[in-house]
MIZAKOL-393748 format. One line per 2 residues: number of its first residue (from 1); their letters; for each residue x, y, z of N, C-alpha, C. Coordinates in steps of 0.1 Angstrom, whole numbers. Layout:
<pts>
NUM	a	X:Y:Z:X:Y:Z:X:Y:Z ~ ...
</pts>
This chain:
<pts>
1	xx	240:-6:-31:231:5:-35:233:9:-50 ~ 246:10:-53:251:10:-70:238:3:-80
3	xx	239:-8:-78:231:-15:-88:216:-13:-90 ~ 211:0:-77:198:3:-78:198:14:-82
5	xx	210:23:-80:206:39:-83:212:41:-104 ~ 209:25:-107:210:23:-124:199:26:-127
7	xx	190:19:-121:179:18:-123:168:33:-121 ~ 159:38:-130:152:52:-127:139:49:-118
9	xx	142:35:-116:124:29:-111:130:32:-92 ~ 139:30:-93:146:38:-74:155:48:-74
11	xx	161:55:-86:171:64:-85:164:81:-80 ~ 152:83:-83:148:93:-80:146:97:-68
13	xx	139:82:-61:139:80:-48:157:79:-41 ~ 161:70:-43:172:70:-36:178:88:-35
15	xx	181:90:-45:185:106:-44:178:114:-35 ~ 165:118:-31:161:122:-21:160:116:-7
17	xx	160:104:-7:162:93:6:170:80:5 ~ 184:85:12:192:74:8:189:56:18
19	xx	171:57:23:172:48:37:159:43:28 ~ 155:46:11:144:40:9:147:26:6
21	xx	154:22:1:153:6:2:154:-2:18 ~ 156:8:29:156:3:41:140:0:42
23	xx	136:12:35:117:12:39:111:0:33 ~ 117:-1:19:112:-12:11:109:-23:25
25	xx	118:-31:23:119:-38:30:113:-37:46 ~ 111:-27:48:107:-27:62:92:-30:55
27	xx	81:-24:47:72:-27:41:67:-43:37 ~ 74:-44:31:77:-56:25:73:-70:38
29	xx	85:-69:49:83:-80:53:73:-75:68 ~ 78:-63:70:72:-66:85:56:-58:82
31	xx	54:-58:72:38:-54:66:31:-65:65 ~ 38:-76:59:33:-91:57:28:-93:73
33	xx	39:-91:84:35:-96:95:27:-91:104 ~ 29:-76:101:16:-71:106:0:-72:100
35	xx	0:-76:90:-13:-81:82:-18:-95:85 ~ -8:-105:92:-9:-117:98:-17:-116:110
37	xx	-12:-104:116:-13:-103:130:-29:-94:133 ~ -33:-88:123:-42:-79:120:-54:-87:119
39	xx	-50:-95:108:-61:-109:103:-63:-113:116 ~ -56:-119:123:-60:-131:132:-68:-121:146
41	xx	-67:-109:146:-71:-100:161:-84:-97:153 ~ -88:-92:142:-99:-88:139:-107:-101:134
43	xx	-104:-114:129:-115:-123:125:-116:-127:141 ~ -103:-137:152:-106:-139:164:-111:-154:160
45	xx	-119:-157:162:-125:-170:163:-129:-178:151 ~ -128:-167:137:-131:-175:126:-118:-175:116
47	xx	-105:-174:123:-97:-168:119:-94:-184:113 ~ -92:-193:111:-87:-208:104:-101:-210:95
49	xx	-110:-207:101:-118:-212:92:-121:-198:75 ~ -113:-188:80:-111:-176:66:-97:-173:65
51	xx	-91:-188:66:-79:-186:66:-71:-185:48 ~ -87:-182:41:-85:-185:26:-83:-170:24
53	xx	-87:-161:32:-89:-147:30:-78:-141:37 ~ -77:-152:47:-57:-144:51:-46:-141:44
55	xx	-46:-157:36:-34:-154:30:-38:-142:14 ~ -52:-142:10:-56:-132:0:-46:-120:7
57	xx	-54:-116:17:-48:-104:27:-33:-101:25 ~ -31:-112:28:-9:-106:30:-7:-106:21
59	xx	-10:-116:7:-4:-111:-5:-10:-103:-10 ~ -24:-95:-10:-26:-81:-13:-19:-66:-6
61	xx	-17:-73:7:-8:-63:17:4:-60:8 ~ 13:-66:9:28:-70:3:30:-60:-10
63	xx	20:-64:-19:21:-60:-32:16:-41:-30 ~ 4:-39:-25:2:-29:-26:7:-19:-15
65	xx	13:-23:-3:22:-15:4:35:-11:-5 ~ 42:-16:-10:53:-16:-16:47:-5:-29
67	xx	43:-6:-36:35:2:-46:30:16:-41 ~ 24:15:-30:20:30:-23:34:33:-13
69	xx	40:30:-12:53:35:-7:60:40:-20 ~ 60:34:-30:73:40:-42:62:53:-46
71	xx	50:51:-50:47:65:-52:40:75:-39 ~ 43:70:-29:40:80:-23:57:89:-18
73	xx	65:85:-22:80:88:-16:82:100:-22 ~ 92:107:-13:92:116:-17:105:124:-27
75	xx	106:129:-42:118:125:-46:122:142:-52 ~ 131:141:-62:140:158:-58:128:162:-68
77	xx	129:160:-83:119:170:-87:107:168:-93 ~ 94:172:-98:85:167:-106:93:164:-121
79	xx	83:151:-123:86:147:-134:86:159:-146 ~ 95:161:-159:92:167:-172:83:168:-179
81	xx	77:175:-181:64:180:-189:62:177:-202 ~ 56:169:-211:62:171:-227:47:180:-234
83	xx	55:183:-247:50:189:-246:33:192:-256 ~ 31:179:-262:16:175:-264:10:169:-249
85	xx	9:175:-233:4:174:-226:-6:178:-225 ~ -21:174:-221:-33:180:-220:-32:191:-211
87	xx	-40:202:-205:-37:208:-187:-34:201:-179 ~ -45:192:-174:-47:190:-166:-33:178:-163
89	xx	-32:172:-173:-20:159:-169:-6:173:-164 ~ -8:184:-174:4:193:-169:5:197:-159
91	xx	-4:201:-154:-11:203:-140:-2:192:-131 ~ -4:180:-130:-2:172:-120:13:163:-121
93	xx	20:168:-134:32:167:-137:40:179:-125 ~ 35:193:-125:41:199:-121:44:195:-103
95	xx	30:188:-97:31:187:-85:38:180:-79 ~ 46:177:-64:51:171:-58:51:157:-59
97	xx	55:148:-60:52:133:-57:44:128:-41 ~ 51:137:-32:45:140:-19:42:152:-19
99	xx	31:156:-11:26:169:-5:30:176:2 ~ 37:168:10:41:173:19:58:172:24
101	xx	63:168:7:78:168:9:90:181:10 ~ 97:182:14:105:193:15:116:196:-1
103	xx	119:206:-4:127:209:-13:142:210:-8 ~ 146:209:-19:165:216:-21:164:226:-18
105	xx	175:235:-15:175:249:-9:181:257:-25 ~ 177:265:-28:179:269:-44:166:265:-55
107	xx	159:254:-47:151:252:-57:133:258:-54 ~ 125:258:-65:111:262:-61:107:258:-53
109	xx	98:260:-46:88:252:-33:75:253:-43 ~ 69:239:-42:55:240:-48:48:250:-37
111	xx	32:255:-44:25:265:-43:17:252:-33 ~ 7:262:-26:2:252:-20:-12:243:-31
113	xx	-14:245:-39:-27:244:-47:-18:230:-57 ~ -4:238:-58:3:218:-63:8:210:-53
115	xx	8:216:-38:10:207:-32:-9:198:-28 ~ -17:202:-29:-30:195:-27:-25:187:-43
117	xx	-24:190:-50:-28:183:-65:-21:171:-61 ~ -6:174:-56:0:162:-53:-5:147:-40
119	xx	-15:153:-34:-25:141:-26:-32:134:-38 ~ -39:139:-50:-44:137:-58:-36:126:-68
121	xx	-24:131:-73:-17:129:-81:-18:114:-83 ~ -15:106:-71:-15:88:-72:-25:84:-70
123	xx	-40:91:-70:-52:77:-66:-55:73:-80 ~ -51:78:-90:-56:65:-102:-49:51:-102
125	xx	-36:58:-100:-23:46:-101:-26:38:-92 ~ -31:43:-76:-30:37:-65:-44:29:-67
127	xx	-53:35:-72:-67:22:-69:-65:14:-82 ~ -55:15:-91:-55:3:-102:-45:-5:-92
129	xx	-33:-2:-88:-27:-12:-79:-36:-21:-74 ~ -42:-12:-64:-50:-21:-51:-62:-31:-61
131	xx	-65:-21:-68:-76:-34:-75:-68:-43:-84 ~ -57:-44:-86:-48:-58:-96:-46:-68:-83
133	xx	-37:-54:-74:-30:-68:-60:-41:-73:-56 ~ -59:-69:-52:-66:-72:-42:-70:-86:-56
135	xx	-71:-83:-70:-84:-94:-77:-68:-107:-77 ~ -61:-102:-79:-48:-112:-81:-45:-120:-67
137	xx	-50:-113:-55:-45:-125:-44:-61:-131:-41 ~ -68:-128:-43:-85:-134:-43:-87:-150:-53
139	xx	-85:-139:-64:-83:-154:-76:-75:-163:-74 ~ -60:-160:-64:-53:-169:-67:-59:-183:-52
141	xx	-67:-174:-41:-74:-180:-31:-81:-190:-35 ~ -92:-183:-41:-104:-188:-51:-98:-201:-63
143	xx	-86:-201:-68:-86:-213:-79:-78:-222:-64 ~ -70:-218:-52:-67:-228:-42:-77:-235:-39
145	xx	-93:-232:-38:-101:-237:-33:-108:-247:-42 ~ -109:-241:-51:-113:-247:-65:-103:-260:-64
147	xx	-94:-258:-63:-83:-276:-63:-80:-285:-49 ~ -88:-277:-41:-88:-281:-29:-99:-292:-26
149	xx	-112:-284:-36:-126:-291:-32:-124:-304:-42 ~ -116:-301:-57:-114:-312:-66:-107:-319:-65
151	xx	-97:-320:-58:-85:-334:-46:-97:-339:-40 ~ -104:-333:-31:-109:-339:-21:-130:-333:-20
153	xx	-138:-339:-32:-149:-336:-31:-157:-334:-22 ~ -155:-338:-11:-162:-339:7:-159:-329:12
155	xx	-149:-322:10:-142:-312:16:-156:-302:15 ~ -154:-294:26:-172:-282:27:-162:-272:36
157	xx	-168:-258:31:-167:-246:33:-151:-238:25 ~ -145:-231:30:-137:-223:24:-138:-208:19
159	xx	-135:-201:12:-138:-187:9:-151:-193:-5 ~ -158:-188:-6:-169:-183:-17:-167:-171:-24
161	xx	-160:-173:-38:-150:-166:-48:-155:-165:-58 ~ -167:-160:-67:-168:-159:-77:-162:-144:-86
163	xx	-164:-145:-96:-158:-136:-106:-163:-118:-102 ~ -176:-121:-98:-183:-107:-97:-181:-103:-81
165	xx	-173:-116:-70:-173:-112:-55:-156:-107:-53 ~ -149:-113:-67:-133:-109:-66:-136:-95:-71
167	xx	-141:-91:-84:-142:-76:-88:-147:-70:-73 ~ -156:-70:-70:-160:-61:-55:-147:-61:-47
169	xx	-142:-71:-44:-134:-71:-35:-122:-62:-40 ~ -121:-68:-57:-108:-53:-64:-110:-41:-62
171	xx	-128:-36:-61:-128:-24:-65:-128:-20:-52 ~ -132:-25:-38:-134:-17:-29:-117:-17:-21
173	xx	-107:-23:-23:-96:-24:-16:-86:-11:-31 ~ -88:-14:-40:-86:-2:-51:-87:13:-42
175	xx	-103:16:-36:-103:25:-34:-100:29:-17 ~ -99:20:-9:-92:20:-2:-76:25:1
177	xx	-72:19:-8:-55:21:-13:-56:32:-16 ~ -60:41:-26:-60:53:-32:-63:62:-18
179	xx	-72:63:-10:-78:73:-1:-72:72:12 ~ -71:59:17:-66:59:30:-51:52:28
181	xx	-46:48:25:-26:41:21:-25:55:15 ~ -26:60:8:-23:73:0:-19:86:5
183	xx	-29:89:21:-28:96:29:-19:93:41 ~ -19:87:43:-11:79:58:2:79:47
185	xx	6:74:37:21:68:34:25:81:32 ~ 13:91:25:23:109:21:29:113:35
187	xx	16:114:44:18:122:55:32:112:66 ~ 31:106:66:46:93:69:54:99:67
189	xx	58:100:50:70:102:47:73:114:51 ~ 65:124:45:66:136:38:67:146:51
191	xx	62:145:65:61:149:76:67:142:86 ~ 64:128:92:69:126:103:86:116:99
193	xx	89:116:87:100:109:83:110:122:78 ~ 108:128:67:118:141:61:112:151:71
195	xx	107:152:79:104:166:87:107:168:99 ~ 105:153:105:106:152:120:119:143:122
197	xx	120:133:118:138:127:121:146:126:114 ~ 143:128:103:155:137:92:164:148:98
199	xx	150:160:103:159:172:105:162:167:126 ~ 153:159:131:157:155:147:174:154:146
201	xx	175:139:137:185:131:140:192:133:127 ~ 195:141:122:200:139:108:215:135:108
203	xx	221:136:120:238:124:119:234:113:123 ~ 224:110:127:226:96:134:215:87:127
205	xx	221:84:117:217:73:106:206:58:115 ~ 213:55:119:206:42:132:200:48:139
207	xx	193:59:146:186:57:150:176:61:144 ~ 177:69:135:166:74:122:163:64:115
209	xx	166:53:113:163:39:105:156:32:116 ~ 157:32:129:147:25:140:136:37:144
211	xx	141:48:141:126:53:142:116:52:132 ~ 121:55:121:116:51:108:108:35:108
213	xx	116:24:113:112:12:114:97:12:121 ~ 100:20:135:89:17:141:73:29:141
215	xx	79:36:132:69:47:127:61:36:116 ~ 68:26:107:64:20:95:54:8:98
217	xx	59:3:110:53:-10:115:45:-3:120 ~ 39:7:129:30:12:132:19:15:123
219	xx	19:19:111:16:26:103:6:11:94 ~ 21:4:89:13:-12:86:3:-20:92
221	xx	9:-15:103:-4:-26:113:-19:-19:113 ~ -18:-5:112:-31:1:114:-40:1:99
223	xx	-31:2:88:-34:-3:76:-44:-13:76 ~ -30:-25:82:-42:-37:75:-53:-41:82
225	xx	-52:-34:99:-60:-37:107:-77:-32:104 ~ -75:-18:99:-85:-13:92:-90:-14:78
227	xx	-81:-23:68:-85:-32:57:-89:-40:61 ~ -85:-47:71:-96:-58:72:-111:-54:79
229	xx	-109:-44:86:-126:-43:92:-132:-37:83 ~ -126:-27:72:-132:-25:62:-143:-33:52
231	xx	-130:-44:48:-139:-57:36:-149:-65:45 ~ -151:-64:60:-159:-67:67:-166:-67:68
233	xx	-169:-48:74:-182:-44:72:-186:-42:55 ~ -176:-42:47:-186:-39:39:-195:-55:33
235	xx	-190:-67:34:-195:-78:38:-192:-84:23 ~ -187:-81:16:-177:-85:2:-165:-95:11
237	xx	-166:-101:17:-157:-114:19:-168:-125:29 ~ -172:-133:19:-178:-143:22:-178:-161:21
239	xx	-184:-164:32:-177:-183:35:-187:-187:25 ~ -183:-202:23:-192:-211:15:-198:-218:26
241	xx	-209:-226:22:-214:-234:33:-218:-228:45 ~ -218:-219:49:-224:-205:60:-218:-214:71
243	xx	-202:-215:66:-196:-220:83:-189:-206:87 ~ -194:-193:86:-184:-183:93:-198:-170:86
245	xx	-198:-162:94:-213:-152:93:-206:-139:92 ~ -208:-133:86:-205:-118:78:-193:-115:80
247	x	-185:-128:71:-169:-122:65:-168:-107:67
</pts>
């Protein structure tokens, strides 16, 4: 853990939760597999044949789970104010990183009006995420296909990926990320993780890391399960060759 709490990009975190690189990782891999497992129950029968949109899926999963966990965590103080700050950036400097995180005992407790600012605080960051991870695992689908069809010209169907169907897909999983990951990862941490087995179990490290585990895999699975019926219905994931009917 030394060699991370160098770093300011986990030390703020680590300091308030010494089990977040346990979360990383629990994010990380068993998010990938619940986004596997999400994919394949919600497509069901066209699940090989949009198997170009799976793997989009996990590596949009991966990248932006991991991203809405670091800023949704919850850490000891608000960032420093400088002092050519506009209001409003001052404003949201002052507020929580979580909403719903607990303080040090000696220190302020945000008002409740910074703890709302603080639900606010990450959806810019959070829908530029989701919209880099979502256009960055699409394109990278989309040029698979592209080399797929040019090895082998006969080849028919696959995902149908153009420039203006990967932007839709950035913008609508962007705002996803921001509204719904943003709420579920605050309310996670900031309540059922620092509030409820923190103060449950606070000597017993193991089993606060398996409850944690299985609060997170819970949490993942319903994520991606509902990203995917999302880009569904909204019908922004579509086949080539009309071998599979309202992506």
């Amino acid at each position: 853990m030394k060699p991370f709490m160098k770093l300011k990009l986990f030390r703020d975190r680590l300091l308030a939760d010494n089990t977040f690189l346990n979360k990383v990782a629990i994010e990380v891999v068993i998010g990938g597999a619940m986004q596997l497992i999400a994919e394949y129950q919600n497509r069901g029968k066209a699940f090989v044949q949009e198997f170009d949109f799976v793997v989009a899926g996990i590596a949009t999963c991966v990248l932006a789970n991991f991203f809405t966990l670091y800023l949704a965590a919850p850490t000891l103080v608000p960032k420093a104010v400088g002092a050519s700050t506009n209001a409003v950036a001052k404003f949201f400097k002052t507020c929580p990183d979580n909403a719903f995180q607990t303080v040090l005992k000696g220190t302020p407790a945000p008002s409740i009006v910074q703890r709302c600012g603080g639900i606010f605080k990450p959806m810019p960051e959070l829908f530029f995420i989701g919209f880099v991870a979502a256009s960055g695992g699409y394109l990278y689908t989309a040029l698979n296909v592209a080399v797929r069809k040019f090895l082998n010209p006969k080849s028919e169907g696959g995902a149908d990926l153009d420039a203006l169907q990967i932007g839709k897909i950035g913008v609508a999983v962007g705002a996803y990320v921001a509204v719904s990951s943003n709420l579920r990862y605050q309310f996670m941490a900031g309540v059922l993780e620092q509030r409820v087995l923190d103060v449950a179990l606070a000597s017993k490290v193991s089993l606060r890391t398996a409850g944690s585990t299985v609060i997170r895999t819970s949490n993942t699975y319903l994520g991606s399960y509902l990203l995917v019926a999302y880009l569904r219905w909204l019908g922004v994931q579509k086949m080539a060759d009309g071998d599979a009917k309202g992506a």
